[in-house]
C-alpha positions, 0 to 999 in steps of 0.5 A: 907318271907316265901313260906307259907306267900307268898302263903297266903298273895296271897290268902288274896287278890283274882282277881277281876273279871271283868264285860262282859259290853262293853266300854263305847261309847263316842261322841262328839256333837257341841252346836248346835246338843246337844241343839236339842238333848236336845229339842227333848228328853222330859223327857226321858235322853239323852242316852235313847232318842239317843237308841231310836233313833237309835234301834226304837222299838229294843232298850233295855230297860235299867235297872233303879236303883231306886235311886229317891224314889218320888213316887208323885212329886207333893205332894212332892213339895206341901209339900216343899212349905207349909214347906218353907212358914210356920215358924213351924220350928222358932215357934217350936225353940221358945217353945224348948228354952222358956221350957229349960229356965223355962220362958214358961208360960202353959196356955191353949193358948200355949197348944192350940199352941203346939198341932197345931204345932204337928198336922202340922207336923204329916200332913207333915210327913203323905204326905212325906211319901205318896209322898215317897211311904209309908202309911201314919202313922196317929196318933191323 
């Protein structure tokens, strides 16, 4: 191997650099201390409440990367409730499988069906959306 390949095969993979964050802190709690913990901190995480405990006002407030989109939990479980409980889904499965068999009869009751069905559907797609943070997309 060359001086020349050498010296690019260094340059082909730099360093990386390394964060300016501490090392983590790790401690060990008995089952006794960590269900208190766990009892007094609410909602919040657990680290959360301990900085709170230990800084009081002084505790900085962390960073949250925003990795749960749910901007209306309620709606959203709502929503995954009136998903669980219809059968929109078999219903839909059903007319899917008559039309590719050619036995789906088009009378104005099966008409009536599948527009309900998509109005259901658009209704749950409009409320994941809200629940996600987005506006809603209402079409007829």
């Amino acid at each position: 191997m060359s001086i020349l390949s050498r010296k690019f095969n260094n340059l082909a993979k730099p360093e990386a650099k390394k964060a300016d964050y501490p090392p983590p802190f790790s401690l060990r709690l008995t089952y006794e201390e960590r269900a208190r913990l766990d009892a007094e901190r609410g909602d919040k995480s657990l680290a959360a409440y301990i900085r709170e405990r230990l800084f009081g006002v002084d505790a900085a407030p962390r960073k949250r990367r925003g990795n749960s989109p749910v901007q209306d939990k309620e709606v959203l479980g709502r929503m995954a409730g009136a998903l669980g409980q219809s059968r929109l889904s078999q219903n839909m499965n059903q007319l899917a499988k008559a039309v590719n068999t050619g036995s789906l009869p088009v009378t104005p009751e099966t008409e009536a069906e599948i527009k309900e069905a998509c109005r259901d559907i658009a209704e749950m797609r409009d409320e994941l959306m809200a629940a996600l943070g987005e506006a809603p997309r209402s079409e007829p």
